[in-house]
C-alpha positions as CSV (number, residue, x, y, z in Angstrom):
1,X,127.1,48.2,163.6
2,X,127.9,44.3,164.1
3,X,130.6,43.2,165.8
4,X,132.1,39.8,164.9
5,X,134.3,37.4,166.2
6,X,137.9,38.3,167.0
7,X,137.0,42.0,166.7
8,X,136.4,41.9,163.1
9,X,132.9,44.6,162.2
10,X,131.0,43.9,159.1
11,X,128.8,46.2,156.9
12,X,125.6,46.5,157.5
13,X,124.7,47.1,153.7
14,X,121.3,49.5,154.4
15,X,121.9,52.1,152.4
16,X,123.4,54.4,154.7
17,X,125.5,52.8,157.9
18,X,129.3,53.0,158.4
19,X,130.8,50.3,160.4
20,X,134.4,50.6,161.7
21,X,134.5,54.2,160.2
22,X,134.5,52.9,156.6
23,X,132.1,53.9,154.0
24,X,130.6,51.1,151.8
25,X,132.0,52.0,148.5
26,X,131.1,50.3,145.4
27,X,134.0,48.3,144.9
28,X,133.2,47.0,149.0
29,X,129.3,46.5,147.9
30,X,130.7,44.2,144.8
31,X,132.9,42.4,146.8
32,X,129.9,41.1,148.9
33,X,127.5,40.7,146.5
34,X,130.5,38.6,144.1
35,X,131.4,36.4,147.1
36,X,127.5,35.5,147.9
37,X,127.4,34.8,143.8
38,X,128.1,31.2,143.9
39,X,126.0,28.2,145.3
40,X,129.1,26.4,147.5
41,X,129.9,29.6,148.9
42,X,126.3,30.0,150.3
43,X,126.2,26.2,151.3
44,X,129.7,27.0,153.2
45,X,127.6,30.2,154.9
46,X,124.9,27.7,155.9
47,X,127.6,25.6,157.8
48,X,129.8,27.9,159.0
49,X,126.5,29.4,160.9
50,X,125.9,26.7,162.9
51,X,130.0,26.7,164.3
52,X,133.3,27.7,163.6
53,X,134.6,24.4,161.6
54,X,138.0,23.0,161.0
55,X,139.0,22.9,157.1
56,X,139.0,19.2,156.6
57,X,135.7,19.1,158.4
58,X,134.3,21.6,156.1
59,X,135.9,20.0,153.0
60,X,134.0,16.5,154.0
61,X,130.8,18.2,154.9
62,X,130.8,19.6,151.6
63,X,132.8,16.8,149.6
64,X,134.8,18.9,147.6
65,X,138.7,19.2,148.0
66,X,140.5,21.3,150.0
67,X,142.1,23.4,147.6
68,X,138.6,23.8,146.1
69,X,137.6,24.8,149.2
70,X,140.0,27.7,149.8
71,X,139.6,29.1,146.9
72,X,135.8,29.7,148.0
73,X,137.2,30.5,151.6
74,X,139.3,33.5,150.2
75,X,137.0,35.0,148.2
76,X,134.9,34.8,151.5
77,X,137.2,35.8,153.5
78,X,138.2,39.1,151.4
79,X,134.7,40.1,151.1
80,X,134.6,40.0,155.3
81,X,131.8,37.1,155.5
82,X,134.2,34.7,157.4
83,X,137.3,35.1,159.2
84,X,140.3,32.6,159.7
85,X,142.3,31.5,163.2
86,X,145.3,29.6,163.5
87,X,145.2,27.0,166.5
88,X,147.5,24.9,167.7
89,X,146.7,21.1,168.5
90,X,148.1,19.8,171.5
91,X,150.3,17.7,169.4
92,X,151.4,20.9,168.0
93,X,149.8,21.0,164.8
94,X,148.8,24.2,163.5
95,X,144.6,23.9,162.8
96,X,142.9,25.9,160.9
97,X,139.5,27.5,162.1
98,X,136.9,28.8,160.0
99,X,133.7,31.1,161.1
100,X,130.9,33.1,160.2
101,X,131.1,37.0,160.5
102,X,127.9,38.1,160.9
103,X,126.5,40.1,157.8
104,X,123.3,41.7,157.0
105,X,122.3,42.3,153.9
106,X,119.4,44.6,152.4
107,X,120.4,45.6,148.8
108,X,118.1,48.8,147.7
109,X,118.4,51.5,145.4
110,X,119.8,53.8,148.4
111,X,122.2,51.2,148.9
112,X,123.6,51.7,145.6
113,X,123.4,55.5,145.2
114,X,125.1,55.6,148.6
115,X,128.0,53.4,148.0
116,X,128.2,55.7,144.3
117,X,128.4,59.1,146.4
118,X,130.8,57.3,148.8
119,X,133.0,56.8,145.7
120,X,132.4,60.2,144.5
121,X,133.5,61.8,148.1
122,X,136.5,59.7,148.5
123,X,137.6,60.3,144.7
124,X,137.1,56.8,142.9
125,X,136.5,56.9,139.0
126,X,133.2,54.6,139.0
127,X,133.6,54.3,135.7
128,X,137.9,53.2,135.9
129,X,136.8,49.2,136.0
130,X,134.0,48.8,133.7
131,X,134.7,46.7,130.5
């Protein structure tokens, strides 16, 4: 199990762990695996593991635009690899906080039969969102 910030728990994706009581299903496995599929996302991983950063700061680092950014951020952020915090300035501005859950990631064949009999024991047609 790995705890991250605020609370938040993460899959361990080895096959055969539960975290938080929840199974890794398939559609959770794709999730992660979509959300690591793109080479800003991983650069925003890279920075966001040094320090939680502010979203302008992470927009500069990276040079792209904010709205750019979010979109990336969401994705992220659905998947479970980083989490979000409102914070107030002490102007009273509302900030906004980005960080790094920590994830571990080992993708094997157990790891996908697993996340298939998940689906199987919790009734989920595999087959419902294929093209």
């Amino acid at each position: 199990m790995i705890d991250g910030p605020s609370g938040t728990c993460q899959y361990d994706l080895t096959g055969d762990r539960q975290i938080a009581g929840e199974t890794l299903t398939s559609e959770k496995l794709l999730a992660v695996l979509a959300a690591l599929n793109h080479p800003l996302r991983l650069r925003l991983i890279a920075v966001l593991s040094e320090d939680r950063v502010h979203v302008s700061e992470l927009a500069r680092r990276l040079g792209i635009s904010r709205p750019l950014l979010y979109m990336h951020l969401e994705r992220l952020e659905r998947a479970g690899i980083v989490t979000g915090d409102l914070e107030l300035s002490p102007d009273g501005k509302a900030m906004k906080y980005f960080a790094l859950t920590p994830f571990d990631v080992h993708l094997t064949a157990g790891t996908v039969i697993n996340a298939l009999r998940a689906d199987e024991q919790e009734g989920l047609d595999v087959q419902e969102n294929t093209p």
